[in-house]
C-alpha positions as CSV (number, residue, x, y, z in Angstrom):
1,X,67.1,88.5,97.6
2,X,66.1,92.1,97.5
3,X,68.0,95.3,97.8
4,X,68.0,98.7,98.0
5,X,71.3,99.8,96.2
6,X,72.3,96.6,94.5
7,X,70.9,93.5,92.2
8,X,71.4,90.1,92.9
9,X,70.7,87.3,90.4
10,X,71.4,83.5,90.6
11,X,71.2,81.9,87.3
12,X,70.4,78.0,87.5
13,X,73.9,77.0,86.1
14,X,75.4,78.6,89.2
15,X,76.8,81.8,87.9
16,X,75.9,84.8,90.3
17,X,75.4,88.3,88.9
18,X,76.0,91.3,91.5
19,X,75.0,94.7,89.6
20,X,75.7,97.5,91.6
21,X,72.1,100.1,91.1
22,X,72.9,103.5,91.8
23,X,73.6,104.3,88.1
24,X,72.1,108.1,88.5
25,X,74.9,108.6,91.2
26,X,77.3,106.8,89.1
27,X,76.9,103.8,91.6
28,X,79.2,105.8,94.1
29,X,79.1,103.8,97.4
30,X,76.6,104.8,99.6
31,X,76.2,103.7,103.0
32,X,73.4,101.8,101.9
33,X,75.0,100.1,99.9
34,X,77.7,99.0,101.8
35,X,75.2,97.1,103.8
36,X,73.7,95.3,100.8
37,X,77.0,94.1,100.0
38,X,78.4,93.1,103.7
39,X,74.2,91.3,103.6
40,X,75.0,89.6,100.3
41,X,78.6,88.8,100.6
42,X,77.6,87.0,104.0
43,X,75.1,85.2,102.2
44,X,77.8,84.3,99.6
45,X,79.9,82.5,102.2
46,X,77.6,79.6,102.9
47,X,75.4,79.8,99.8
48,X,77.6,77.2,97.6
49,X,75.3,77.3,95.0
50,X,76.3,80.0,93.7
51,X,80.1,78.9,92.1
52,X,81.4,82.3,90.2
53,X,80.2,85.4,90.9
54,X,80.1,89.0,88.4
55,X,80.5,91.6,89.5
56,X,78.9,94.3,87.2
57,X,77.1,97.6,87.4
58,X,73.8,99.6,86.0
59,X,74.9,102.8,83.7
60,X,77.6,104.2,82.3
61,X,80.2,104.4,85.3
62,X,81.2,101.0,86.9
63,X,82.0,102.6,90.6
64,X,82.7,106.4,91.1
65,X,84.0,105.7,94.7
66,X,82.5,107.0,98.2
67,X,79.6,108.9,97.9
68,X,80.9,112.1,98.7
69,X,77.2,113.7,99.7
70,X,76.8,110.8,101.8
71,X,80.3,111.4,103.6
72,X,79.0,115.4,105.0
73,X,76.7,112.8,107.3
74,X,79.8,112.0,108.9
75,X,79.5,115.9,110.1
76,X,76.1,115.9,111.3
77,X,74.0,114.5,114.7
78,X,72.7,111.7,111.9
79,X,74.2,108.5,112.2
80,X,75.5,106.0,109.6
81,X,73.5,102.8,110.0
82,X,74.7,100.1,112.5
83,X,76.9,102.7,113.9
84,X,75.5,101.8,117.8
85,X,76.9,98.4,117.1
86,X,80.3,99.9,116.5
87,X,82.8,99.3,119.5
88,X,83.5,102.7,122.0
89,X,86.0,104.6,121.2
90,X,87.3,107.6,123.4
91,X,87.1,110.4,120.5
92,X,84.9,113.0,119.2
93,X,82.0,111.9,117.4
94,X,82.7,113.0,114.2
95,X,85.9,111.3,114.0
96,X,84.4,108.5,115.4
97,X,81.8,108.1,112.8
98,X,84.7,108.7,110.0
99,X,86.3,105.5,111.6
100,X,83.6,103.3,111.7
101,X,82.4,104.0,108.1
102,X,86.3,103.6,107.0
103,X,86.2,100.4,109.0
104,X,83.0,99.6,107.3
105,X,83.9,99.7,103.8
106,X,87.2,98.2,104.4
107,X,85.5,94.9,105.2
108,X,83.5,94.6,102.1
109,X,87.0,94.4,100.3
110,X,88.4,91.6,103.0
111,X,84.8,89.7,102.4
112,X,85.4,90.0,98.7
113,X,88.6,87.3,98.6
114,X,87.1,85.7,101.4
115,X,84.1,84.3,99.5
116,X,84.9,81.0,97.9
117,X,83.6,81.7,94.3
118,X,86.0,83.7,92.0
119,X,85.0,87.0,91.3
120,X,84.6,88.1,87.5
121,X,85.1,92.2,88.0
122,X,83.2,93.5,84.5
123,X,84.1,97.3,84.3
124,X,82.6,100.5,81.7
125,X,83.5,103.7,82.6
126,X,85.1,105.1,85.5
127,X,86.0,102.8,88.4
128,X,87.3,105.8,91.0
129,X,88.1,105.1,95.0
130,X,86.5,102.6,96.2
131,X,85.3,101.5,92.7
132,X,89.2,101.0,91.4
133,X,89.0,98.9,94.9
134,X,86.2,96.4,94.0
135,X,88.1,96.0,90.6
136,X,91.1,95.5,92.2
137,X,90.0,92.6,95.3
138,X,88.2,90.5,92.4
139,X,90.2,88.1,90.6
140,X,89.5,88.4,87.1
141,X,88.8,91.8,85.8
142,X,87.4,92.8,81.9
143,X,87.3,96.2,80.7
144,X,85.3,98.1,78.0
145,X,87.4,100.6,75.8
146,X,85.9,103.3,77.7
147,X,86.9,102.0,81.2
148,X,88.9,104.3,83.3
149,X,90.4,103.5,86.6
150,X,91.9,105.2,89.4
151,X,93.0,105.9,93.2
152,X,91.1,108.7,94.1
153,X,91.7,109.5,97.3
154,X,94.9,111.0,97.1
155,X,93.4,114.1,94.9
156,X,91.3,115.4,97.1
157,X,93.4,115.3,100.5
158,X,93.7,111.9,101.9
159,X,96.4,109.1,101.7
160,X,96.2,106.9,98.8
161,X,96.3,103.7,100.8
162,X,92.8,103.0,100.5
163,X,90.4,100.2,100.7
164,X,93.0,97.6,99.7
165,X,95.2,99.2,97.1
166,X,98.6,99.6,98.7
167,X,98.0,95.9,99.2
168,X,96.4,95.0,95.7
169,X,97.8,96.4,92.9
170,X,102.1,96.1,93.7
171,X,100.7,92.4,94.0
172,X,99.1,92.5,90.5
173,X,101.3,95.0,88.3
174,X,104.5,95.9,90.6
175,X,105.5,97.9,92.8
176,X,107.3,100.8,90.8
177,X,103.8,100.8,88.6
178,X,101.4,100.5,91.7
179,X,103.2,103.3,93.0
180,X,103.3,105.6,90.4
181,X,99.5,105.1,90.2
182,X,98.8,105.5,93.9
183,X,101.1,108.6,94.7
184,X,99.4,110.8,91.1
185,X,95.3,109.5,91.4
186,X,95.7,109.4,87.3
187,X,93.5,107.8,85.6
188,X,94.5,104.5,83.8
189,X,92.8,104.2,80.6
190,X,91.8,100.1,78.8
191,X,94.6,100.0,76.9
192,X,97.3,100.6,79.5
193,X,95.5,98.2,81.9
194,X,95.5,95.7,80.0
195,X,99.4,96.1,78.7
196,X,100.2,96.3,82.2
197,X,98.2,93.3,83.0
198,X,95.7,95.2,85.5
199,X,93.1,93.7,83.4
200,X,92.6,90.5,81.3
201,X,91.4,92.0,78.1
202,X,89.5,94.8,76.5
203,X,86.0,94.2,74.6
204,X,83.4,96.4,73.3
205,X,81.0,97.4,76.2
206,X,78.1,95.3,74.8
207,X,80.4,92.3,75.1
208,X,81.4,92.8,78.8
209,X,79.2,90.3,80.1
210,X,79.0,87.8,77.2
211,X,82.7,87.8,77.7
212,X,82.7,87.1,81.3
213,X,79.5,84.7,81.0
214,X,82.0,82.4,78.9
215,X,84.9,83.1,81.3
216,X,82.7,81.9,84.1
217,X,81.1,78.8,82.1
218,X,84.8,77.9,81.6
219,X,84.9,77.6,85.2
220,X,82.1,75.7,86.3
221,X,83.3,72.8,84.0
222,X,86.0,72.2,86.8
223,X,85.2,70.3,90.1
224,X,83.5,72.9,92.4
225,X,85.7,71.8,95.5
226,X,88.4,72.8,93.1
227,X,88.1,75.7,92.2
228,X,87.2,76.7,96.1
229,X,90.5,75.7,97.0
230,X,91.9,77.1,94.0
231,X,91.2,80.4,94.9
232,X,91.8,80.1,99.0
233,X,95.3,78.6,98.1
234,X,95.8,81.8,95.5
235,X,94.9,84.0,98.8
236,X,97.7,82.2,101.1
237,X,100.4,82.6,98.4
238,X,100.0,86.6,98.7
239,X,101.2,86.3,101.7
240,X,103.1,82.9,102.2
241,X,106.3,83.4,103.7
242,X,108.0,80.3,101.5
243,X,107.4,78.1,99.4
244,X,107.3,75.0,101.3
245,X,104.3,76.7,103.3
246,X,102.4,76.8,100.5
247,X,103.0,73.7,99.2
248,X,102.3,71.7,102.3
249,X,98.5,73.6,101.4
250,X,98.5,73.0,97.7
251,X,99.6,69.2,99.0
252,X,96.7,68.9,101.6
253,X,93.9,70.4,99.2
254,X,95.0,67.9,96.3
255,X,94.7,65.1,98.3
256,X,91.3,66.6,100.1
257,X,90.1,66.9,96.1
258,X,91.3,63.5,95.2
259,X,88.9,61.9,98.1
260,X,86.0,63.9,96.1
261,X,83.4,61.7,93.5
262,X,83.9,65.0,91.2
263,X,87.5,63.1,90.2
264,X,85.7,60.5,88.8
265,X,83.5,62.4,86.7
266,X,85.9,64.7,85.8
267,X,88.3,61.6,84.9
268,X,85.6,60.3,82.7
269,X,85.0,63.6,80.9
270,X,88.6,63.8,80.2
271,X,88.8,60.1,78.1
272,X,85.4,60.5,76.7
273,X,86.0,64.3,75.3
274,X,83.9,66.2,76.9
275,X,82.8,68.4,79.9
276,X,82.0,67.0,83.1
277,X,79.2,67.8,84.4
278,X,79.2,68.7,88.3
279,X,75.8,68.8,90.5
280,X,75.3,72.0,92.2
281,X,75.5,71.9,96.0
């Protein structure tokens, strides 16, 4: 698959790269890119080939949010891409453009968790705005020493509930943390993230994606039908309202699994001592 903003590689042993390419604009979002990621996260959804997917980037920022130059479009007779297709709303056009970008973007991060393959997040530099989003909606993140994240949108006039975060991050550090971070836009440098458990672990940049190569190799040793509903069972929990909700998922997916030949190699692996090994499909 080609693109314009973005790079998309699928290696043979099922691990997808995603490298965000705008690394002389710091990879800030563009609208361009937001269409190569709603095209390839489509793709994503059926293509079950593709079992893990990392998310990385070109340069030395890993996301430096909205492309603010971009955004002045939003002011002008030029409109965003797709706009025609967006549904009629009874305002002025500027506002209405602002709407259906907002809207835009916002679905890349709902597309994100509901892909079936777990998303490695791989993360040098600054991850700002929507960056500190993409971070956030995967479910594994690594950081380089030099990675620094935050909410930006609340220091330069806007509300801090943005793309996701008032919903991510009380779910994965708290909600006194979250809120600290959402209502100052500081930046929160490696070493706090990872003591706060925003990120798995810290490595030296060159390691980033050896680390997360082995993460994701870890992965594809389990039964791909697994680790699918694995990761649709993690979404329902965020917002299960009891226990015995999602248990009478985690109890239909086991059993679904259990009718599966991948128990039977994965069985076999398990007495013999040693992987199984899983066809793609």
């Amino acid at each position: 698959m080609n693109f314009e903003t973005i790079k998309f590689e699928l290696r043979e042993d099922g691990i997808g790269i995603l490298t965000l390419n705008r690394p002389e604009k710091l990879n800030a979002i563009s609208f361009q890119m937001e269409e190569d990621l709603h095209e390839l996260l489509d793709h994503l959804t059926t293509n079950l080939d593709c079992r893990v997917l990392i998310f990385k980037a070109e340069g030395r920022a890993f996301c430096a949010g909205t492309d603010l130059q971009e955004g002045l479009m939003l002011h002008t007779k030029k409109n965003p891409k797709n706009y025609d297709k967006f549904y009629f709303l009874n305002v002025s056009e500027p506002i209405k453009k602002k709407m259906y970008h907002q809207w835009r973007i916002s679905q890349i991060y709902v597309k994100m968790r509901k892909i079936s393959q777990p998303i490695i997040a791989i993360i040098q530099g600054p991850a700002s705005g929507g960056g500190f989003g993409f971070a956030m909606a995967s479910d594994i993140r690594i950081a380089s020493k030099n990675a620094r994240l935050n909410n930006a949108s609340i220091n330069i006039g806007l509300s801090g509930a943005d793309v996701g975060g008032s919903y991510f991050l009380p779910r994965l550090i708290g909600m006194s943390r979250a809120a600290e971070i959402l209502y100052t836009g500081r930046f929160v440098g490696a070493e706090e993230a990872e003591k706060i458990g925003l990120v798995l672990k810290v490595v030296e940049e060159e390691e980033l994606l050896d680390s997360a190569l082995e993460l994701a190799s870890e992965m594809l040793s389990k039964s791909p039908l697994g680790l699918r509903m694995t990761k649709e069972a993690i979404n329902l929990s965020l917002d299960s309202p009891s226990l015995e909700t999602i248990l009478q998922f985690e109890n239909s997916s086991i059993v679904l699994t259990f009718c599966t030949k991948d128990v039977n190699e994965a069985s076999s692996a398990f007495f013999e001592k040693r992987k199984p090994k899983f066809p793609l499909r």
